[in-house]
GULOZA-621639 format. One line per field, with one value per residue: x negated, y, z of N, C-alpha, C, O, CB in turn; residue number from 1. Coordinates in Angstrom, 3 decimals. Glycine has a CB too. Layout:
REM GULOZA-621639
n_X	c(X:...)
n_Y	c(Y:...)
n_Z	c(Z:...)
ca_X	c(X:...)
ca_Y	c(Y:...)
ca_Z	c(Z:...)
c_X	c(X:...)
c_Y	c(Y:...)
c_Z	c(Z:...)
o_X	c(X:...)
o_Y	c(Y:...)
o_Z	c(Z:...)
cb_X	c(X:...)
cb_Y	c(Y:...)
cb_Z	c(Z:...)
num	c(NUM:...)
***
This chain:
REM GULOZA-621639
n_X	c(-164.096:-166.073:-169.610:-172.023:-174.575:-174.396:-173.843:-176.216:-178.317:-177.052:-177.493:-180.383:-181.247:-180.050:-181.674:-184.334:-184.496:-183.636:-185.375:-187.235:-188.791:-190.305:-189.512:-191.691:-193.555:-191.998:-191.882:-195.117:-195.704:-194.272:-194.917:-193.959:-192.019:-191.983:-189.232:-188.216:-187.262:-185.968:-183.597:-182.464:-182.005:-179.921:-177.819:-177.832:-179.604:-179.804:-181.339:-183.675:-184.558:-187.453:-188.188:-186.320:-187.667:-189.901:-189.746:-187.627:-189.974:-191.797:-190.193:-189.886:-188.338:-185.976:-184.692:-182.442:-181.030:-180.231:-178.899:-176.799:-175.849:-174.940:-173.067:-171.284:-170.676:-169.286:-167.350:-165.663:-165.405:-163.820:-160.632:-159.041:-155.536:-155.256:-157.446:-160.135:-161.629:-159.815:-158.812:-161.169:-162.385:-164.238:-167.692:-169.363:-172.148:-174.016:-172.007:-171.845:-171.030:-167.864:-167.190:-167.497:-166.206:-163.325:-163.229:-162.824:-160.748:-159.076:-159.041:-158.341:-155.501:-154.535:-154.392:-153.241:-150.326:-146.995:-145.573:-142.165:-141.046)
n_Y	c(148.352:151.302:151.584:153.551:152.976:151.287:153.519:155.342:153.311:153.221:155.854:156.204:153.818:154.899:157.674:156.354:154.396:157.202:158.015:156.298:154.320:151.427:149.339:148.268:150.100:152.408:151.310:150.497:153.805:154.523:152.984:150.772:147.603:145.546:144.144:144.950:147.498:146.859:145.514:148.117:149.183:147.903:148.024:146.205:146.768:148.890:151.875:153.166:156.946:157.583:156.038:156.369:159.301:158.528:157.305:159.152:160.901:158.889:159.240:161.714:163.648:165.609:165.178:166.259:166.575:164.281:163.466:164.331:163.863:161.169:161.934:163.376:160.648:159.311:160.707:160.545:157.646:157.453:158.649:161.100:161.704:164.358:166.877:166.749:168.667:170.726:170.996:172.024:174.132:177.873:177.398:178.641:179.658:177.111:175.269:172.776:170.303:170.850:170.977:168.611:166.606:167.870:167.096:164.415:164.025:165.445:162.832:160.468:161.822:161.613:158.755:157.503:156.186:157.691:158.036:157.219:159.592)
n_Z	c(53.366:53.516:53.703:54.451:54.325:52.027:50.196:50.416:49.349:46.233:45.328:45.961:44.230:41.815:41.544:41.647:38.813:37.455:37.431:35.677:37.110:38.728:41.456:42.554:42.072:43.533:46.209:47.048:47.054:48.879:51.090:51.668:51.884:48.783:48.673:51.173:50.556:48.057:49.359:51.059:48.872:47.601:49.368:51.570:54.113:56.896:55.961:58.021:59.883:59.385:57.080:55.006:54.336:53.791:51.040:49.965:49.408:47.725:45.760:44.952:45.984:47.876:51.494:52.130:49.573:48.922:51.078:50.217:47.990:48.740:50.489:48.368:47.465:48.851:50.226:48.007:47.483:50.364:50.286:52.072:53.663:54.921:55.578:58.258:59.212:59.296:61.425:63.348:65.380:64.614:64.327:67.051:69.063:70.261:70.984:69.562:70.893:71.638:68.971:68.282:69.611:69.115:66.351:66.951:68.441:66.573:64.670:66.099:66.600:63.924:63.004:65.491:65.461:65.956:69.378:70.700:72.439)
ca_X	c(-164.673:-166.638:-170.506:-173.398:-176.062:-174.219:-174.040:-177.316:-178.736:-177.366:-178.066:-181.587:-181.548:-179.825:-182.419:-185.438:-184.182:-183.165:-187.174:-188.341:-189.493:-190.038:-189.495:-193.144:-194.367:-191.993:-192.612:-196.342:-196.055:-193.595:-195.927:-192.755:-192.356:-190.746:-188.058:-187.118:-186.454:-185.000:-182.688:-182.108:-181.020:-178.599:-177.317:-178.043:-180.292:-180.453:-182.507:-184.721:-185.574:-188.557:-188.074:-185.945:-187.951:-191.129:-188.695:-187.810:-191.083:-191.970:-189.755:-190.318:-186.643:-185.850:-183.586:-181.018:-180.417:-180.010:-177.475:-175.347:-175.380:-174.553:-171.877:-170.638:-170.033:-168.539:-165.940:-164.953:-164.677:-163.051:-160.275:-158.055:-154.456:-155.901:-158.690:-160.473:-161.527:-158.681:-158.699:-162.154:-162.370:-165.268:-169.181:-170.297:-173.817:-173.886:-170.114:-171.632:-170.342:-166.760:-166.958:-167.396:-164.650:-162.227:-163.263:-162.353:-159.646:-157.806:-159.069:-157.535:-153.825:-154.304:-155.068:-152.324:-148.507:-146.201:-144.468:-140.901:-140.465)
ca_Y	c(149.340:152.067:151.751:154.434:152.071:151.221:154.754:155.635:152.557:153.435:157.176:155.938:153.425:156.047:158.232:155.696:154.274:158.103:158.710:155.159:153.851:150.502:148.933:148.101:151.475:153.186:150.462:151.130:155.019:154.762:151.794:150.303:146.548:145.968:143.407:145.788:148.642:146.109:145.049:149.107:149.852:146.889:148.345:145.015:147.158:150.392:152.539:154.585:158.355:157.689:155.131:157.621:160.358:158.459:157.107:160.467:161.701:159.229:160.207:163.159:164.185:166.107:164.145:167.020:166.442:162.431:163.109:165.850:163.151:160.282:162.518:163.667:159.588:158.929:161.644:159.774:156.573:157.595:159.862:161.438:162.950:165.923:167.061:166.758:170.120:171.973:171.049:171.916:175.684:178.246:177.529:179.241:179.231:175.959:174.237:171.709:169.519:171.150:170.440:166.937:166.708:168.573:165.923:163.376:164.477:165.459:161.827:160.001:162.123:161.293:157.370:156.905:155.980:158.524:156.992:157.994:160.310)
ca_Z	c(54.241:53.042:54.468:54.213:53.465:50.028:49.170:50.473:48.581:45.357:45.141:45.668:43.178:40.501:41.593:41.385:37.757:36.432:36.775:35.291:38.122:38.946:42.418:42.783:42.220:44.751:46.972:47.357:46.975:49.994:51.965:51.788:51.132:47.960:49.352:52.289:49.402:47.576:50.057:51.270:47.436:47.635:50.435:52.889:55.483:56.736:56.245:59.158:59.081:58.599:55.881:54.029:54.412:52.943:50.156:49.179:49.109:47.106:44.947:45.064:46.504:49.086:52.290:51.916:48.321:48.671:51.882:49.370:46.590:49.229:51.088:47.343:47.041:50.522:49.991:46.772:48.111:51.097:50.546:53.231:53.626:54.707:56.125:59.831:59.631:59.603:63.004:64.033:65.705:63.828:64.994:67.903:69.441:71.770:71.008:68.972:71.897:71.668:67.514:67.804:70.311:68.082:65.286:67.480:68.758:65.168:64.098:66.734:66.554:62.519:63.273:66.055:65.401:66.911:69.959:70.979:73.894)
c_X	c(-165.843:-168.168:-171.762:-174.315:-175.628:-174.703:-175.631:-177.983:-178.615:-177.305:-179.391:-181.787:-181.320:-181.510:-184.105:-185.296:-184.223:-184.785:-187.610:-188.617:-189.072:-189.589:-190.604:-193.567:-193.771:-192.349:-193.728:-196.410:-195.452:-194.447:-194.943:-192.704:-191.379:-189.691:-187.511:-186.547:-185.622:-183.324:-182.140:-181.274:-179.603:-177.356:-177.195:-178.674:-180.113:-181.239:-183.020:-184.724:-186.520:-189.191:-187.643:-186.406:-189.599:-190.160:-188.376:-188.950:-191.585:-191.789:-189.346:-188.638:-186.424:-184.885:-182.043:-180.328:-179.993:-178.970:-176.079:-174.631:-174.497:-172.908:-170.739:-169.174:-168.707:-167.258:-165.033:-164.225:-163.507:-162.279:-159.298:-156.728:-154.759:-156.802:-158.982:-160.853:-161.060:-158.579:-159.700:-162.524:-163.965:-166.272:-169.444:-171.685:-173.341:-172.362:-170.952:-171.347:-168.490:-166.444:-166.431:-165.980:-163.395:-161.873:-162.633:-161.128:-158.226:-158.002:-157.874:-156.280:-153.719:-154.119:-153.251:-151.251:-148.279:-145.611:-143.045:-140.803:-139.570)
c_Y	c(150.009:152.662:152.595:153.966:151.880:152.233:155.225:154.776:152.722:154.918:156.898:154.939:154.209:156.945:157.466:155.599:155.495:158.424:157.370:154.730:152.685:150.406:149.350:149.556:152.413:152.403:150.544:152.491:155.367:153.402:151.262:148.420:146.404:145.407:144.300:146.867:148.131:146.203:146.966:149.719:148.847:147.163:147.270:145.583:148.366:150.981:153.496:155.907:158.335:156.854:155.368:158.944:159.927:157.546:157.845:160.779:160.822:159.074:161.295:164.387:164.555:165.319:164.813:167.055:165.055:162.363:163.724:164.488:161.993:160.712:162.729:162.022:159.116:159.614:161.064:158.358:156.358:158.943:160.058:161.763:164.130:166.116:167.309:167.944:170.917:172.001:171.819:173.935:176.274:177.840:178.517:178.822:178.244:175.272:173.387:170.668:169.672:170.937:169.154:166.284:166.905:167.974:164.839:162.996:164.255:163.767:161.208:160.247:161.370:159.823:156.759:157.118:157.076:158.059:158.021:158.515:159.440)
c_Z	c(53.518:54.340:53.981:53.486:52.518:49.566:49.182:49.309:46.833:44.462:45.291:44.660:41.875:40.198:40.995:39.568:36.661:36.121:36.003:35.922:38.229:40.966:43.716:43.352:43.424:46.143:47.620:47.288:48.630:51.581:52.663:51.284:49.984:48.154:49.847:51.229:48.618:47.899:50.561:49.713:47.068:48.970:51.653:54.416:55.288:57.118:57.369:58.791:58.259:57.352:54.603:53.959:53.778:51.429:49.279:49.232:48.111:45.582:44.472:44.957:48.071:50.076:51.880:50.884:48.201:49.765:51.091:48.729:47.558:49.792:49.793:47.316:47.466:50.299:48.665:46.522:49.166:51.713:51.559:53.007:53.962:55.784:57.637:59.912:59.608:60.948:64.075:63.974:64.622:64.908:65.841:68.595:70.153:71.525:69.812:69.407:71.383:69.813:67.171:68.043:69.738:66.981:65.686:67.446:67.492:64.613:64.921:66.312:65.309:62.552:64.197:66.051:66.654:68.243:70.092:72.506:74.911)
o_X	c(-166.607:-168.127:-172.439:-174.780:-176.379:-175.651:-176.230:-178.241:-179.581:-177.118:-179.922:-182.782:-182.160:-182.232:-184.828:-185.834:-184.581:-185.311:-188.766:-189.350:-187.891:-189.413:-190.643:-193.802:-194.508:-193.038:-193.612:-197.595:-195.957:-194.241:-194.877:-193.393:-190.254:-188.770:-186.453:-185.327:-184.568:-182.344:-180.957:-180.287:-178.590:-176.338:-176.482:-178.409:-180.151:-181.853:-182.591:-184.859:-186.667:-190.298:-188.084:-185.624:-190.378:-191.232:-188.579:-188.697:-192.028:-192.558:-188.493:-188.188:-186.660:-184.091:-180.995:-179.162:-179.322:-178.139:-174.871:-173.466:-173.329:-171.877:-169.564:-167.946:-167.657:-166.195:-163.823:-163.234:-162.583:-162.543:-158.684:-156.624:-154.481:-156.788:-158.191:-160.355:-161.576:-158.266:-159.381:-162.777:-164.665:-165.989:-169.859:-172.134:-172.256:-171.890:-170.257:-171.295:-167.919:-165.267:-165.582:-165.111:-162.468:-160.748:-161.891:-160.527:-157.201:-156.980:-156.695:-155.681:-152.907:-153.266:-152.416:-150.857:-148.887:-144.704:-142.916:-140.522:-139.151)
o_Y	c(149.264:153.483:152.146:154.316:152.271:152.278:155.450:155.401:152.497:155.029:157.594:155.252:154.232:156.925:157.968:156.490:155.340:158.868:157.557:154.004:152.419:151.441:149.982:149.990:153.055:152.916:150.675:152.726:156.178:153.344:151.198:148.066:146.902:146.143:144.722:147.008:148.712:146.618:147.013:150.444:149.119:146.541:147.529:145.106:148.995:150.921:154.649:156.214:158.722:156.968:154.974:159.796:160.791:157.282:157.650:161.679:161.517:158.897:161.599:165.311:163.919:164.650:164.281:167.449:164.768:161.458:163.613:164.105:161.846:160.068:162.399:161.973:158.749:158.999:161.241:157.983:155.549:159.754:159.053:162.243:165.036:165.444:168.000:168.511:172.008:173.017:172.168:174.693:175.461:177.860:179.513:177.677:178.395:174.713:173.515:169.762:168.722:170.730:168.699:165.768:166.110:168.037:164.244:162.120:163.579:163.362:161.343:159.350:160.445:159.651:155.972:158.167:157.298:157.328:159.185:157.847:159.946)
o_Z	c(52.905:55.256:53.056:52.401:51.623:48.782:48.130:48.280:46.104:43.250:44.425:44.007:40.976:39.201:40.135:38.910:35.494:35.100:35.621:35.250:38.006:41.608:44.772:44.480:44.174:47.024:48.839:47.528:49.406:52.793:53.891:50.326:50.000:47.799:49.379:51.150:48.359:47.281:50.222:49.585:46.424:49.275:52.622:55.519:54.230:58.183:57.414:57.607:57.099:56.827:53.523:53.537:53.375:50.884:48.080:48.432:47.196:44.637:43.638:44.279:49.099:49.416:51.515:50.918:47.209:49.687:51.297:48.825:47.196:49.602:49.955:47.240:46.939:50.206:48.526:45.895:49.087:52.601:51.916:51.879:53.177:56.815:58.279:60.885:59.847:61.569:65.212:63.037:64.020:66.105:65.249:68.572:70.716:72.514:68.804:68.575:70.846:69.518:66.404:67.340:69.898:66.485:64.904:66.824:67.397:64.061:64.593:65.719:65.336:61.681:63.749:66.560:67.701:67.846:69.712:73.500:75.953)
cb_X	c(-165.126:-165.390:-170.759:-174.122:-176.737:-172.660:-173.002:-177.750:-178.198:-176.932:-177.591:-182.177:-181.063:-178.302:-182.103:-185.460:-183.152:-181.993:-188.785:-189.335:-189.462:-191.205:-189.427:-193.990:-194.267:-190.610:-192.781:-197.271:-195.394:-191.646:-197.246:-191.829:-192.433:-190.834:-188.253:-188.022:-187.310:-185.472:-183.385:-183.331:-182.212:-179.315:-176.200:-179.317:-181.788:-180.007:-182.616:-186.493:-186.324:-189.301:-187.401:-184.779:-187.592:-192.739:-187.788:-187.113:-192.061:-192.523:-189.479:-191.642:-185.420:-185.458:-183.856:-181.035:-181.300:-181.635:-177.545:-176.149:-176.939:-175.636:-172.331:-172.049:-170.764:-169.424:-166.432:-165.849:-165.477:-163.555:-159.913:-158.477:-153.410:-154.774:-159.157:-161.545:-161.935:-157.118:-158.768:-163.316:-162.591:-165.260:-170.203:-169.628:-174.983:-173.866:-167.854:-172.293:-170.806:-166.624:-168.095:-168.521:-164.559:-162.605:-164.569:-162.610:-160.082:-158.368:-160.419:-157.733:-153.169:-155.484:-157.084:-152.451:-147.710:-145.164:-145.037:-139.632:-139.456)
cb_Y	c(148.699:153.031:150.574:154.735:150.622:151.247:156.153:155.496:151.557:152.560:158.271:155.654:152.408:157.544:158.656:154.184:153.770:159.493:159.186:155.213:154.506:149.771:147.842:147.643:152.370:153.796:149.716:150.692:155.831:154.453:152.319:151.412:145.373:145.867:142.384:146.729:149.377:144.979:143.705:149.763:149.800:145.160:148.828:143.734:146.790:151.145:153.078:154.451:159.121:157.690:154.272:157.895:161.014:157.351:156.968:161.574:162.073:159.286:160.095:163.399:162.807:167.424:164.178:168.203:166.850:161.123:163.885:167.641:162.387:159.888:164.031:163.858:158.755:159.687:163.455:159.681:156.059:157.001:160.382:162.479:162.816:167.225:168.034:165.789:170.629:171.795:169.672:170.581:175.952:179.785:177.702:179.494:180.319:177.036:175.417:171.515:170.281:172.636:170.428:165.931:167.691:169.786:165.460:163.379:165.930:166.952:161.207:160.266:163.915:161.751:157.562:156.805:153.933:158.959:156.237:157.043:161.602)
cb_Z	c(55.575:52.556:54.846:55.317:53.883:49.229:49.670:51.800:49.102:45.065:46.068:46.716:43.200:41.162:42.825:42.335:37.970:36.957:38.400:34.825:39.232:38.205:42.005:41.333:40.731:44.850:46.469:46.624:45.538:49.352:53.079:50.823:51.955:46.724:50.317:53.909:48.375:47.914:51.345:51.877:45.688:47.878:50.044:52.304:55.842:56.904:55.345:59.199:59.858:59.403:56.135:54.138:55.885:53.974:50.616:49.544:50.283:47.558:44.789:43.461:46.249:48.899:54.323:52.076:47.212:49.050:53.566:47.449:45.322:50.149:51.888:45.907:47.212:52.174:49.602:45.949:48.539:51.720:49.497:53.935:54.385:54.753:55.469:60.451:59.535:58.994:63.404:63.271:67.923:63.260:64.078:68.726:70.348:73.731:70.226:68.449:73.651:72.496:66.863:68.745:71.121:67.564:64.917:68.435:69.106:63.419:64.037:67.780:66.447:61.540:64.632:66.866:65.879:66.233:71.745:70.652:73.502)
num	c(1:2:3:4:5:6:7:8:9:10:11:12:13:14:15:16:17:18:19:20:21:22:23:24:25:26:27:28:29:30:31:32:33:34:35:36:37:38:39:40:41:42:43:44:45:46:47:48:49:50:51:52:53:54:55:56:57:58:59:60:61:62:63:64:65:66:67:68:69:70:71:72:73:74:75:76:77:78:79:80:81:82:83:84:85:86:87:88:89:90:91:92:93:94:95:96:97:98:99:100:101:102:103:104:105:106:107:108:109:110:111:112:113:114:115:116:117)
***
């Protein structure tokens, strides 16, 4: 099974490592303990907003660039026959209710055996 917190965990460790960085140091820059970061780059816990959002800062990474890289992963690990959004109608103001739905929806049909009439 393919879980977030891995990927999250080691797009932040890539990230930590590609600058040099020890543990320690993001650890205290993030007033983070270094265990719990530890354990968040091992992917064992997950992480908070606001845990990843002082995390990235400080490493000095934006959230939206650490969900791209994480999402990049996710999509790699877990590939499809074809895609849930072919299903999912264009964005209008206010249907982000009727989106989700539509996600659902195509998951489910994709998920459940045909029966026989």
């Amino acid at each position: 099974m393919t879980l977030l917190r891995r990927h999250l965990g080691a797009v932040l460790r890539s990230q930590r490592e590609g600058q040099h960085r020890t543990l320690r140091d993001v650890s205290a820059s993030a007033r983070v303990s270094l265990g719990y970061l530890s354990e968040i780059e091992r992917g064992h816990k997950e992480a908070s907003s606001e845990l990843l959002a002082a995390v990235c800062d400080a490493l000095g990474l934006r959230i939206a660039d650490v969900l791209y890289a994480v999402a990049d992963d996710l999509a790699l690990a877990e590939p499809m026959a074809a895609p849930l959004l072919e299903a999912v109608p264009a964005h209008r103001d206010g249907a982000v209710h009727d989106t989700v739905a539509s996600i659902s929806a195509a998951s489910t049909r994709r998920r459940s055996p045909r029966v026989a009439a």
